[in-house]
N, C-alpha and C positions, 0 to 999 in steps of 0.2 A: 186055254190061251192066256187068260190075265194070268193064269199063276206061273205060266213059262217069262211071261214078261218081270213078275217080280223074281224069281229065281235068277235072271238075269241080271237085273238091278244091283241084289246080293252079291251077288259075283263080282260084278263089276267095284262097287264101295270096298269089298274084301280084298281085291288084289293090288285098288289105291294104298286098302291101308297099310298093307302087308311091303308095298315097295317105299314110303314115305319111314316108314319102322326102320328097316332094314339099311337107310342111308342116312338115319340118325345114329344108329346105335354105331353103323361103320367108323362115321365121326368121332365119337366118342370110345373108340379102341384104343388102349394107352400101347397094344405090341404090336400095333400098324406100320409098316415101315414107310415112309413118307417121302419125298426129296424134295432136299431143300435147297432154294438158289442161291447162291452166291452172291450176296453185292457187295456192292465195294465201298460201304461206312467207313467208317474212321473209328469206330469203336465194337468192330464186327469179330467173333470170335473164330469166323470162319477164315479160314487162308488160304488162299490157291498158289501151290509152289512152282510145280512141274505139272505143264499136261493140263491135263482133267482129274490131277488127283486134290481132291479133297479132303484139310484137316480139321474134324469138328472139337475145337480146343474143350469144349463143356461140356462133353462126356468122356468121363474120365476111365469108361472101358473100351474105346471104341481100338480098334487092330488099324494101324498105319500100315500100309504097306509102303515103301516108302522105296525109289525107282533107284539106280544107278546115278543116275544126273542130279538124284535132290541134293542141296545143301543143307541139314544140319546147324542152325545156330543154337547155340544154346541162350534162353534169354535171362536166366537167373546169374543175378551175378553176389559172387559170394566174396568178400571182404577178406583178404591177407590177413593171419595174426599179426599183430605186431609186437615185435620185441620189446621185454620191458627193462626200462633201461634204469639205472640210480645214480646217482653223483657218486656212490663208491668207485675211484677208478684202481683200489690197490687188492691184491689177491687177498680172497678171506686165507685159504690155504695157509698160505705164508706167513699172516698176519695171527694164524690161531696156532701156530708152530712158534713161531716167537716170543709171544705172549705167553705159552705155556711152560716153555722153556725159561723163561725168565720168573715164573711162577716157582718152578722146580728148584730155581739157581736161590732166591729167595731164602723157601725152606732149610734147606741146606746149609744158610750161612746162618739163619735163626739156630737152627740145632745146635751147630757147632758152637754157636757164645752167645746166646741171649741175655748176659747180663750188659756185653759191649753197643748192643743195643739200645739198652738203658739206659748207659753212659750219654749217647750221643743223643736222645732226644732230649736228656735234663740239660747236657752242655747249651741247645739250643735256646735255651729259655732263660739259661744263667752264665754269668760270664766268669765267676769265680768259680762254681764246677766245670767249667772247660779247662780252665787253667789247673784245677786241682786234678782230670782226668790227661791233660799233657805231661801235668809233672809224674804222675803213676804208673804211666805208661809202660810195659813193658818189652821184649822183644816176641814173646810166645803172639803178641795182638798184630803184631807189624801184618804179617800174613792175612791173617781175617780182615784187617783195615782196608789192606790192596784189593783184595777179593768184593768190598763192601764197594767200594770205589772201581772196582770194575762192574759192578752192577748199576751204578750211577752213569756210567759210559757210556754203556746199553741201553739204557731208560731214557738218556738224554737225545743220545741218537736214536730211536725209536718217536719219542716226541718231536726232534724236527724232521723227521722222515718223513711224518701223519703232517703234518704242518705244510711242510715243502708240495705234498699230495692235494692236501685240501688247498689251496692254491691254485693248483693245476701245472705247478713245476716240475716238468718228467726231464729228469736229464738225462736218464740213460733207459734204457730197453729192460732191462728187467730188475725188479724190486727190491731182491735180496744185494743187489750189486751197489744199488741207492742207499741204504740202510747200513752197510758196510763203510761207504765214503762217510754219510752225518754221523758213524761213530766214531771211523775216525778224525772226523772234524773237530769232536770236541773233546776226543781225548789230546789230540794235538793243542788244543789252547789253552788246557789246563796244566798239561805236561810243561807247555813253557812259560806258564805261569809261575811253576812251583819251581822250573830250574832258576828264570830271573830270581827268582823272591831266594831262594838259594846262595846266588852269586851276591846278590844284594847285601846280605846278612854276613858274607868273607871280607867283600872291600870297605865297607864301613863296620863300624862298632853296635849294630844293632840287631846281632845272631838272635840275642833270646827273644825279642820283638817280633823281629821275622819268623822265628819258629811255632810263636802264637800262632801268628796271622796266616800260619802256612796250614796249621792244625784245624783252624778257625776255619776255614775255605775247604777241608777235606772232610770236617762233619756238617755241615750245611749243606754239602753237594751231597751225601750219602743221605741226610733226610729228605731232600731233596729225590733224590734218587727213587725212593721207598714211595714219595707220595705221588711220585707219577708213573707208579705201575699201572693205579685203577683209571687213572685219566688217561692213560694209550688204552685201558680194555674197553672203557666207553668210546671211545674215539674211532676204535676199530668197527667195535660190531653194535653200535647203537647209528640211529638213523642220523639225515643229516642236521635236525635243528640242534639237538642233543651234542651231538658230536660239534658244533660251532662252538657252542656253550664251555662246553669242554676244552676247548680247545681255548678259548680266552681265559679260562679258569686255570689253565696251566701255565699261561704267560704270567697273570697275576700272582697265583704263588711264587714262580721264577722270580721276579721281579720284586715281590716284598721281600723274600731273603734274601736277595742279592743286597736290596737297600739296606737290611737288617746286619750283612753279612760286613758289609762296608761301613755302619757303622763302627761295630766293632772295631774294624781296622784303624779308625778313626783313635778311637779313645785307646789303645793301645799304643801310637802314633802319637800321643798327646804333645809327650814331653819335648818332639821333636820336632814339629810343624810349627812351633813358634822360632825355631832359629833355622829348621831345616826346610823350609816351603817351597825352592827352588826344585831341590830332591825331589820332594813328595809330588809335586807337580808333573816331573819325570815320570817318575814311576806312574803314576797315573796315569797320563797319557800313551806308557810305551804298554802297561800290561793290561791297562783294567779295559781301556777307551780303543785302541788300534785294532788288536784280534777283534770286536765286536763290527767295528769299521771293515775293515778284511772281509771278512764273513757276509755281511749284507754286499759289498759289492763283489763279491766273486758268486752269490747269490741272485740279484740283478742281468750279473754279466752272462749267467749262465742260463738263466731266464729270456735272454735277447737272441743270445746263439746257441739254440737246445743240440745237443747232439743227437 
């Protein structure tokens, strides 16, 4: 009888322990499947859309079933590229077509007379070799001069076209249309530069003066011409501090040989400004000072009422 009683005992301790085991170790099952309540935090990962269906956003394999009626938001939101934009507003295209065509027209007139060349940068620097290459002049040069002087045309207008651009001056719709007017703009002010200065030189007694000053004015705009080919290739495809730079750097050249260009005229001019300063005063006002006047307000004007 005692030992029925402790066999019992055993028993009994055994099947405590065995059910106290058994609801720890349950506990402690990480592939238990569990349910969890829903509440309604403010920083709850759980969402209740539709129904009784539940999304457990923190397991990232769970299966959505997701009803007819759900909505769908999506909450990532993802950022438009945005366009990258430059102060360049002129077609590289265009701008690398013209420049290299002018590179080409260049060579070309190098080949054909590179000593005429020579000629015109020494005249710049000397006033007596300009006059020693007016008086040597032949008519085989006439051709290659015009040709030289139509590359000054293009460069010129090319340089206010970039000018007129960086500004923000668009007169017209497309570029190559723009580029064609600032050349002819300044082939027009030089043309009736050189026909006054022409006329000038039949009604008065001062042909071989004026034929200087005519020569004088046609090799200054040709070196001229020459030095601002690399200042439109930086202007074009250099960024924009660069391209500013440049672009006052070509006013400046402009500007010191025009004052250089005028002196000249000056001292060629010598004999006659002391009895003739009513003339000269003319002349200066109708060719050198007007066109430039003209030019800035039809620039302005075109500026105010863009088409």
């Amino acid at each position: 009888m005692p030992n029925f009683s402790k066999v019992k005992i055993v028993s009994l301790i055994f099947i405590f322990l065995t059910i106290t085991l058994q609801g720890h170790i349950t506990a402690q099952n990480p592939f238990e499947v569990r349910q969890v309540h829903v509440t309604a935090g403010k920083d709850s990962l759980l969402v209740k859309k539709a129904g009784d269906v539940v999304i457990d956003h923190s397991n990232p394999f769970e299966i959505k079933h997701i009803p007819a009626g759900y909505i769908v938001r999506d909450t990532l939101q993802v950022k438009k590229p945005v366009p990258i934009s430059t102060g360049k507003t002129t077609n590289p295209n265009f701008l690398f077509v013209t420049i290299s065509i002018l590179l080409l027209f260049l060579t070309m007139l190098v080949v054909m007379n590179r000593g005429l060349l020579a000629n015109i940068y020494r005249a710049i620097f000397s006033d007596t070799y300009l006059k020693m290459v007016y008086r040597f002049q032949n008519n085989s040069q006439t051709l290659t001069y015009g040709l030289f002087y139509l590359f000054f045309f293009l460069n010129a207008g090319l340089f206010l076209f970039l000018l007129l651009k960086q500004m923000k001056f668009n007169f017209f719709s497309s570029d190559p249309l723009l580029f064609f007017v600032c050349v002819g703009v300044v082939t027009l002010i030089y043309l009736v530069r050189h026909l006054v200065l022409r006329i000038i030189g039949v009604i008065f007694p001062v042909t071989k003066e004026v034929g200087y000053f005519s020569f004088t004015i046609l090799a200054f705009n040709i070196f001229l011409g020459i030095a601002l080919l690399p200042i439109n290739g930086l202007i074009s495809f250099s960024g924009d501090k660069i391209a500013n730079i440049c672009m006052y750097l070509g006013i400046i050249i402009f500007l010191l040989l025009y004052c250089i260009r005028q002196l000249r005229g000056m001292l060629l001019a010598a004999n006659y400004l002391t009895y003739q300063k009513f003339h000269f005063i003319i002349y200066l006002c109708t060719v050198e000072i007007a066109p430039v006047i003209i030019l800035a307000k039809l620039i302005f004007t075109s500026a105010s009422n863009p088409i």
